[in-house]
C-alpha positions in Angstrom: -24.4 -11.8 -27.2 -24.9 -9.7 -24.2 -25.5 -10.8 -20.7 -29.3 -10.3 -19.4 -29.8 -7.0 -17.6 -31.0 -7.3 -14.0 -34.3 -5.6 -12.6 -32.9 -1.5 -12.7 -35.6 -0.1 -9.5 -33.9 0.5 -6.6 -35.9 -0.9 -3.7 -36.0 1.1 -0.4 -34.6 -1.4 1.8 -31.1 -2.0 -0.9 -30.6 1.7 -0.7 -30.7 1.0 3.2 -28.2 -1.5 3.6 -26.0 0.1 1.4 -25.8 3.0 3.7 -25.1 1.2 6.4 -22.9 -0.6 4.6 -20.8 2.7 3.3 -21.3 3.9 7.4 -19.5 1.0 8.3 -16.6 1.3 5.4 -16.2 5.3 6.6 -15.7 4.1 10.0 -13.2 1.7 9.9 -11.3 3.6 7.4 -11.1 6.7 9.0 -11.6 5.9 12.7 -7.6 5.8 14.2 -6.9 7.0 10.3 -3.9 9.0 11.6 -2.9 6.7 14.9 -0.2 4.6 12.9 3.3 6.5 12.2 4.2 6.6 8.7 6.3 3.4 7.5 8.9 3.6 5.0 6.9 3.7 1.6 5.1 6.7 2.9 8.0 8.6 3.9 8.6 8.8 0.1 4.6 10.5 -0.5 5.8 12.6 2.5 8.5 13.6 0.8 7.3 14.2 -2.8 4.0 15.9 -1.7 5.8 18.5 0.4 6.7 21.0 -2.4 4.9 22.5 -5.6 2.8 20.4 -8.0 6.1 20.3 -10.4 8.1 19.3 -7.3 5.0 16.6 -7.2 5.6 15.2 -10.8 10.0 15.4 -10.4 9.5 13.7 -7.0 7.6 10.8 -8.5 9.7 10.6 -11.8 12.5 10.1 -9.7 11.2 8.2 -6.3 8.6 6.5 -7.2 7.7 3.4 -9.2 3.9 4.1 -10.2 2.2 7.6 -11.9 1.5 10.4 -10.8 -2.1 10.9 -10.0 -2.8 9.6 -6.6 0.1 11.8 -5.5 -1.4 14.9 -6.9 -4.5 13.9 -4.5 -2.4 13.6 -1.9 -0.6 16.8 -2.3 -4.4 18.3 -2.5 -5.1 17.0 0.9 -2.1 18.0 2.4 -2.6 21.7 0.8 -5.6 21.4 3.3 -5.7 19.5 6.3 -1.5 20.0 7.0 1.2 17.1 6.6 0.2 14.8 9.7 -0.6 11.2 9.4 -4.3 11.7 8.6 -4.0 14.3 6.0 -1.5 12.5 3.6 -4.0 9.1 4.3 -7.5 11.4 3.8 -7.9 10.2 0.0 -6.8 6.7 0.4 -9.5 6.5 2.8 -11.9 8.0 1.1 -11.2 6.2 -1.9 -11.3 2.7 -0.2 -14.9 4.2 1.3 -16.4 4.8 -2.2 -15.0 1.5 -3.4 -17.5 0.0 -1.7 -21.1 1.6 -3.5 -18.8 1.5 -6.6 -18.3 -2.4 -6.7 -21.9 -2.8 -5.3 -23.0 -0.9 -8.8 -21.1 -3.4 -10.9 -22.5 -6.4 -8.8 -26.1 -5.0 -8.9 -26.0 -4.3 -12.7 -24.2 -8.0 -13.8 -25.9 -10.3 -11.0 -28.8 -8.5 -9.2 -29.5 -6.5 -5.7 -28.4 -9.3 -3.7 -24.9 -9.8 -5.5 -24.3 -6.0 -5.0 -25.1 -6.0 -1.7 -22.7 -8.9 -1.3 -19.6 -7.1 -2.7 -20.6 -4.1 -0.6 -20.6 -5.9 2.6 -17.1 -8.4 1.7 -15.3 -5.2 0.5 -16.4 -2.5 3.2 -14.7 -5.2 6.2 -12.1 -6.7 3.7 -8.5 -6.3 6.1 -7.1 -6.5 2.7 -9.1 -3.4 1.7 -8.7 -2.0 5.1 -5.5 -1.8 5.7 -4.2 -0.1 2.5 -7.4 2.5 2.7 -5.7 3.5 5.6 -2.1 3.9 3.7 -0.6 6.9 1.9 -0.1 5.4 -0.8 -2.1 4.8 -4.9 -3.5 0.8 -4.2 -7.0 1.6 -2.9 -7.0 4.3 -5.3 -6.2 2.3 -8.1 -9.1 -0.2 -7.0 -11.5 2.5 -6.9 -10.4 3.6 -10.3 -11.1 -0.4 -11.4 -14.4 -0.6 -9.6 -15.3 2.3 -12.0 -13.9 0.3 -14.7 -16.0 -2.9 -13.6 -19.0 -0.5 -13.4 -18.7 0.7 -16.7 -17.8 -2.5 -18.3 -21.5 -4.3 -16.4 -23.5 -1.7 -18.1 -22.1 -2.1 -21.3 -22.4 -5.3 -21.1 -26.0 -5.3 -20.0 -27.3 -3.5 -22.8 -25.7 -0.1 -22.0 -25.0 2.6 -24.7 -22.4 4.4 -25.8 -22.3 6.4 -23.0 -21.1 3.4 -20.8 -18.4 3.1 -23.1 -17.1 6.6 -22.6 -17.1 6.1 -18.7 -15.0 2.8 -19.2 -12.5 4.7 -21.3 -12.2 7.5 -18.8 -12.2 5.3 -15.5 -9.5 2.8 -17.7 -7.5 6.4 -18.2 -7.4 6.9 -14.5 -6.8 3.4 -13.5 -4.0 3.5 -15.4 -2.6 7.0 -14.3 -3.3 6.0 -10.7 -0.9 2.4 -11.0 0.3 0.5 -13.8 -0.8 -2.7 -12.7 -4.5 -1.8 -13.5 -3.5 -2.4 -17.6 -4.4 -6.1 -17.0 -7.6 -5.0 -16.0 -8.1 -2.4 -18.6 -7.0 -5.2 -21.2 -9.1 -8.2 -19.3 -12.4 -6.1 -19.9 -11.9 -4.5 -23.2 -11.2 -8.3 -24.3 -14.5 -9.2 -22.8 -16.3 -6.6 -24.4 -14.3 -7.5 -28.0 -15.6 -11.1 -27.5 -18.9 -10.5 -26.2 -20.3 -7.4 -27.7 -18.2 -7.9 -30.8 -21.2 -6.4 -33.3 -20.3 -3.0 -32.0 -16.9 -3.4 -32.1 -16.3 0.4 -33.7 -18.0 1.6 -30.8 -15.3 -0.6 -28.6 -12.4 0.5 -30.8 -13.2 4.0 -30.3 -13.2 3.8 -26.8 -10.0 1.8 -26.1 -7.9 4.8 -27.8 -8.6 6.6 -24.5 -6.0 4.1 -22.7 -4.1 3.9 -25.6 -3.4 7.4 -25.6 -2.9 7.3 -21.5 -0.3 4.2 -22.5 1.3 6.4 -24.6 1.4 9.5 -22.1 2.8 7.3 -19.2 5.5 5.0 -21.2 8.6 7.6 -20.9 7.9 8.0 -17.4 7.4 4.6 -17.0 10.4 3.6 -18.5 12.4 6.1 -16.5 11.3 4.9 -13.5 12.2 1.5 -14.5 15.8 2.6 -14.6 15.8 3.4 -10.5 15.5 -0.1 -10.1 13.1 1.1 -6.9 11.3 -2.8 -7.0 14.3 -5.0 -7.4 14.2 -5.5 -3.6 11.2 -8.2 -4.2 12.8 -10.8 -5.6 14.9 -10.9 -2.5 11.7 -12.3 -0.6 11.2 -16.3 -1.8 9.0 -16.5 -4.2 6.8 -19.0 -2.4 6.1 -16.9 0.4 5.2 -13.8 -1.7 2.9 -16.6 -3.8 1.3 -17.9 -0.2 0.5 -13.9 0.5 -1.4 -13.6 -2.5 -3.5 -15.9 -2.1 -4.1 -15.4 1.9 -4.1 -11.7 2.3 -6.7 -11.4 -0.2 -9.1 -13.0 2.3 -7.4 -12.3 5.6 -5.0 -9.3 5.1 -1.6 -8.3 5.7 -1.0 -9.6 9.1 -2.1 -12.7 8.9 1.3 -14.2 9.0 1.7 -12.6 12.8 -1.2 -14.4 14.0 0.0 -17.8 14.9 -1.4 -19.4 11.4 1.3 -20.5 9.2 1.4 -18.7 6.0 0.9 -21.7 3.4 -1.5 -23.0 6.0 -3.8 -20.0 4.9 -2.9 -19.8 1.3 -4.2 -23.5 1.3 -7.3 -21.8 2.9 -7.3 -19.2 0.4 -7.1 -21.8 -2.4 -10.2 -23.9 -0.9 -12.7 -21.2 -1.2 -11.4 -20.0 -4.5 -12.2 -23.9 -5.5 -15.7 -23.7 -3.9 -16.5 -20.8 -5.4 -15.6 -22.3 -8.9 -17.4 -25.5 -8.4 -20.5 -23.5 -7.0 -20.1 -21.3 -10.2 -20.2 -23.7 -12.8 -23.1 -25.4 -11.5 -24.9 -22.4 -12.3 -23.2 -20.7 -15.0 -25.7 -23.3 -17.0 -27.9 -20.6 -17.2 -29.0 -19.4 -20.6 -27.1 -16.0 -20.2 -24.6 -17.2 -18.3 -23.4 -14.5 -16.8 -20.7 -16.3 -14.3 -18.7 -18.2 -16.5 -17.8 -14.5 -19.0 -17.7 -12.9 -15.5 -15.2 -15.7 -14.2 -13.4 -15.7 -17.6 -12.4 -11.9 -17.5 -11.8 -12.1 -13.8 -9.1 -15.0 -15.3 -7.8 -13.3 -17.8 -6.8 -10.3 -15.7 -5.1 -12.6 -13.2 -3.1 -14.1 -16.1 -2.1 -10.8 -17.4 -1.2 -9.0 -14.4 0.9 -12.2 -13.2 3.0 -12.8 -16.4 3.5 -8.8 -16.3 4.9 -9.3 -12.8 6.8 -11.9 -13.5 8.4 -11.2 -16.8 9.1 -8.0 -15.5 12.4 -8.8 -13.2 9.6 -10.9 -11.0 8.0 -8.3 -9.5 5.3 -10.7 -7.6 3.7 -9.4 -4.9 0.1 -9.6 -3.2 -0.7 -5.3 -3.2 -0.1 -5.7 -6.7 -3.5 -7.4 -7.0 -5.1 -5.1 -5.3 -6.8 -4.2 -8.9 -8.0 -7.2 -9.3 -10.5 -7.0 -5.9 -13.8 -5.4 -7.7 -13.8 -8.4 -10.1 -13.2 -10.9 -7.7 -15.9 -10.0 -5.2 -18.6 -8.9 -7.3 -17.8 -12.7 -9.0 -17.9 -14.5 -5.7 -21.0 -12.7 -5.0 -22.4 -13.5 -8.1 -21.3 -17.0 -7.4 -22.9 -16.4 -3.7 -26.2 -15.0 -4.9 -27.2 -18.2 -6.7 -27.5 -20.4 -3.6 -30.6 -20.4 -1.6 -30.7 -17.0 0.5 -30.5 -18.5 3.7 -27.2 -20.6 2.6 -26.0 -17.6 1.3 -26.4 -15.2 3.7 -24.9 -17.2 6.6 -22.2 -17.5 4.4 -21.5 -14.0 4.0 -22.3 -13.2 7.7 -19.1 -15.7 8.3 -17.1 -14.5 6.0 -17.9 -10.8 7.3 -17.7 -11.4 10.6 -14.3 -12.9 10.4 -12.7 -10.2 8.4 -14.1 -7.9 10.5 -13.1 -9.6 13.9 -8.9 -9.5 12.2 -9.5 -5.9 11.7 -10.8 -5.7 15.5 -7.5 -7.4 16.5 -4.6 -5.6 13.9 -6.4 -2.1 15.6 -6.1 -3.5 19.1 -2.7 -5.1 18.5 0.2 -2.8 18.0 2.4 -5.7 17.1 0.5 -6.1 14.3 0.6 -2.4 13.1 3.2 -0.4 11.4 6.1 0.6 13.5 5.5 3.6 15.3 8.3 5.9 15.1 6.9 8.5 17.2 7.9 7.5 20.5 11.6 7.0 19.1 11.4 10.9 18.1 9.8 12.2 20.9 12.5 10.4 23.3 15.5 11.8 21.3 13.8 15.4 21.5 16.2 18.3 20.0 19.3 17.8 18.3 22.3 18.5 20.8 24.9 21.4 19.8 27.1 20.1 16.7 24.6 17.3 16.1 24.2 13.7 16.7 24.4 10.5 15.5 21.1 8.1 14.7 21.9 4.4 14.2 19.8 2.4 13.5 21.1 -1.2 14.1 20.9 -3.9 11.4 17.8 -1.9 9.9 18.5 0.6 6.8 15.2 1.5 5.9 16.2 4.9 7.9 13.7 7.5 6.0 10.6 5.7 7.9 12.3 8.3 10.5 12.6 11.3 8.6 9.5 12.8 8.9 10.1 13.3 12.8 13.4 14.0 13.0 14.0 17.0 10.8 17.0 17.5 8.6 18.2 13.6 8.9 20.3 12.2 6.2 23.2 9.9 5.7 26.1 10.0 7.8 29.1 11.1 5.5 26.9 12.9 3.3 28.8 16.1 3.9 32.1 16.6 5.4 32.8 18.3 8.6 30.1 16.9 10.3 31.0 17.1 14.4 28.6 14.9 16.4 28.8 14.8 20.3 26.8 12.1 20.5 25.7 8.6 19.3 22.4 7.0 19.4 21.8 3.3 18.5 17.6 2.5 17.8 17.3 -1.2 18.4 13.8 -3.2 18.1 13.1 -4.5 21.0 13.9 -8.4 21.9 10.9 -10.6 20.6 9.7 -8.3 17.9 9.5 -9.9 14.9 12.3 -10.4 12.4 10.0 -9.9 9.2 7.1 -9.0 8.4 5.8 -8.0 4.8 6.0 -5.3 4.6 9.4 -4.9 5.2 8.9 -2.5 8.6 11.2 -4.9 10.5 13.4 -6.8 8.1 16.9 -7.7 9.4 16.6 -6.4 12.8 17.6 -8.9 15.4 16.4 -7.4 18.8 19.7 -7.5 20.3 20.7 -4.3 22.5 24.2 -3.2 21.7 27.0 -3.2 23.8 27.3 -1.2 26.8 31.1 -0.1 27.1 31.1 1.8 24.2 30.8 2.4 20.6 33.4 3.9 18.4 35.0 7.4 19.7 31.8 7.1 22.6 31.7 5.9 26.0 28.4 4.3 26.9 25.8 6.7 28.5 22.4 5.2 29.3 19.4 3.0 27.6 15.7 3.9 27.9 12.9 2.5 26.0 11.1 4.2 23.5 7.8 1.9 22.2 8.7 -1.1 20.8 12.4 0.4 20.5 15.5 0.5 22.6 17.5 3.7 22.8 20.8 3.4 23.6 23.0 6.7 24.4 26.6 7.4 24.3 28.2 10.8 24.6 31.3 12.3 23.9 33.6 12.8 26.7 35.2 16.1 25.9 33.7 17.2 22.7 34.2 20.5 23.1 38.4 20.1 23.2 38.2 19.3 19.6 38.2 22.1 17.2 35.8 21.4 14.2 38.3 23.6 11.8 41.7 21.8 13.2 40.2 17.9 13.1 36.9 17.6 11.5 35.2 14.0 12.6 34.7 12.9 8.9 31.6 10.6 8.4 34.0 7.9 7.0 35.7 8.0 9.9 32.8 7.4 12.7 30.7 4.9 10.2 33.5 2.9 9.7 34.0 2.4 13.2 30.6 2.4 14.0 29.4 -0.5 11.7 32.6 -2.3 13.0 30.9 -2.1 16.5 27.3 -2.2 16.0 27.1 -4.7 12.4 25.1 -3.5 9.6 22.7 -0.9 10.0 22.2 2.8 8.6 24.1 5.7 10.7 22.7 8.8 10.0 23.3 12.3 10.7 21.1 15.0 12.7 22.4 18.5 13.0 21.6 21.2 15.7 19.5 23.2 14.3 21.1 26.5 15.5 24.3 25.9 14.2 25.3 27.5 11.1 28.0 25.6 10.0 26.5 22.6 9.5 23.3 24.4 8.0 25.1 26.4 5.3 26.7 22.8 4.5 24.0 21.1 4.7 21.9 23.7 2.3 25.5 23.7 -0.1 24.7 20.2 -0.9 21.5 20.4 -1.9 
């Protein structure tokens, strides 16, 4: 039995507020696109996109833990606009900006005008949405990707043909090339349609070889990138906080733990509304079609999966994850919405609007609550000094969010000989916080280092950089000491380094005139 197909004429005034809606999405998305530094997860899209489209698919086979075709977008981009901030995040933005009509075509056809407009408005001012349309990375691709899939699936079920089946199959195909985490919602909807539509069944099982097939295509390279191990840092978080996060930054975003609310405070928040959306929903899922309750039931089903896939997998739980999941929860609260009396509803939505849209005012207005900005850090060191220098960074190790500003960085140690004159210790500023999710400040302790000296260096001077401390120390008499006669081995100068300064990455800059170090450095690669 198929659900009831909605009124099909556009009115004048829908197509209005959809614009405006989409005008809104664009602005917040790509407004300040390019303000943030790059954090550590996009170092690594930095990194693969910076070569050939086969240096594109070794990169991810080998760095990454999702496939390849948001990268490929990327790499397009950067081809055009140049490797800056807001090139590498021009088709995550965009994506999250066509997210918004797409999810407002799947409300329209399941619920009505109203329910579309609904998802339009809750997703265009989402924080949630916001913040990783503004990140290089494949999530608010991989929503788009299942918006399309959501689309697809409402038409079909709505008395569409067979050509609604073929754009499922293909938008399932790149929803799955795009992140693996969209095969619960590939398999949540194709079970719908199995249960729902099952007199056409052929039809259906014709159409689900398309993400077969892209199974298929993907599994070695999944299974490869299994190997690296590149998620096994997220069972190191508790497993109630991650659990708290999914259900808060759905609603409020990424941040919301630095604004003063306790976490589970806000997942309790998150788990209210879910619960007055269900109550609301079942009151009117008595309907004869009863659109809501299949709606809800796929929209479950795609929760279960993608959780027991998280969690079986080496518990791999964590709130971007369900990211895929957005269309077909906010085009089934607005469904839910849509059926109380307009005015209820609408200052309902207003609400809701408004206070997603005030915590994207604030993260924008509060660096704090941003990424860590790496810039000023880069900009404060300037040039490498003649034989090179040391970078520490104390009691923080995710050292490649630096990479892409200071050129030719690596591992201290990484190749003997190295001869630095100097040391520099990056320490987060006092009262910055200790964690945050998404792992930008994790371990560091704000404490400046000691000021007599570290190592083989006497103590030089300490500026600020940002929300960083630099602290300087320089070699005596470097120049006495023949690199040939007694190289400064990294071994050496780490050892003694991490015995002074704690844990922490020390890393490795070289001069860029020197050729020594540059014919080593191009030997090891």
């Amino acid at each position: 039995m198929l659900l009831s197909a909605p009124p099909t004429k556009t009115q004048r005034g829908e197509v209005t507020w959809l614009i405006g809606l989409c005008a809104v999405a664009t602005a917040i998305r790509f407004v300040g696109l390019g303000s943030q530094s790059f954090w550590l997860d996009e170092t690594f899209t930095w990194k693969i996109t910076g070569g050939s489209v086969s240096h594109v698919f070794s990169g991810v086979r080998e760095l990454e833990s999702t496939p390849p075709l948001a990268y490929l977008l990327v790499w397009l981009s950067r081809q055009a606009l140049g490797s800056s901030e807001f090139a590498l995040r021009f088709f995550p933005a965009l994506a999250g900006t066509l997210t918004v009509p797409a999810v407002w075509l799947g409300g329209r056809r399941l619920f009505g005008p109203r329910a579309g407009l609904i998802a339009a408005a809750l997703t265009a001012v989402s924080p949630f949405m916001w913040w990783y349309s503004q990140e290089a990375r494949a999530y608010s691709l991989a929503a788009l990707m299942c918006a399309f899939v959501l689309a697809a699936f409402a038409y079909r079920m709505t008395g569409g043909g067979v050509l609604s089946l073929v754009a499922w199959g293909a938008a399932s195909v790149g929803a799955l090339a795009t992140q693996y985490s969209a095969v619960a919602v590939v398999l949540a909807t194709l079970g719908a349609l199995v249960v729902f539509d099952r007199d056409r069944w052929k039809q259906i099982a014709v159409a689900a070889l398309a993400p077969l097939i892209a199974c298929l295509a993907l599994f070695n390279l999944a299974t490869t990138q299994a190997g690296h191990g590149m998620t096994d840092w997220i069972a190191g978080i508790p497993f109630g906080e991650r659990a708290a996060q999914v259900l808060s930054q759905a609603w409020a975003g990424t941040s919301i733990g630095r604004f003063g609310v306790p976490l589970y405070i806000c997942a309790g928040i998150g788990i209210a509304l879910v619960g007055v959306l269900v109550v609301v929903g079942r009151k009117s899922a008595d309907q004869p079609d009863r659109n809501l309750r299949r709606v809800g039931w796929t929209l479950l089903a795609a929760f279960a999966v993608l959780t027991a896939i998280l969690l079986l997998d080496g518990d791999r739980l964590l709130a971007r994850y369900y990211i895929v999941i957005w269309p077909l929860a906010v085009v089934a609260a607005a469904g839910v919405t849509a059926t109380v009396r307009p005015r209820t509803g609408l200052v309902a939505v207003a609400i809701a609007c408004g206070v997603m849209a005030g915590l994207v005012a604030r993260i924008e207005a509060t660096p704090d609550l941003q990424r860590l900005d790496w810039r000023p850090v880069a900009k404060a060191l300037g040039a490498s000094p003649l034989h090179g220098r040391l970078v520490v960074l104390q009691k923080y190790p995710y050292w490649q969010a630096l990479s892409p500003y200071l050129p030719g960085l690596v591992p201290f140690g990484y190749q003997s000989g190295q001869y630095p004159v100097s040391v520099e210790v990056v320490t987060i500023r006092a009262g910055e916080s200790e964690s945050c999710w998404w792992c930008s400040a994790r371990g560091a302790d704000g404490m400046a280092p000691s000021t007599k000296s570290v190592g083989f260096f006497p103590f030089a001077s300490t500026i600020g950089a940002g929300r960083f401390l630099i602290t300087s120390y320089r070699s005596s008499n470097p120049f006495l000491v023949e690199r040939e006669r007694i190289p400064i081995t990294g071994q050496v100068v780490a050892a003694s380094l991490t015995t002074t300064l704690g844990s922490g990455a020390v890393l490795y800059q070289p001069w860029p005139g020197d050729p020594y170090i540059t014919a080593l450095l191009k030997q090891g690669k």
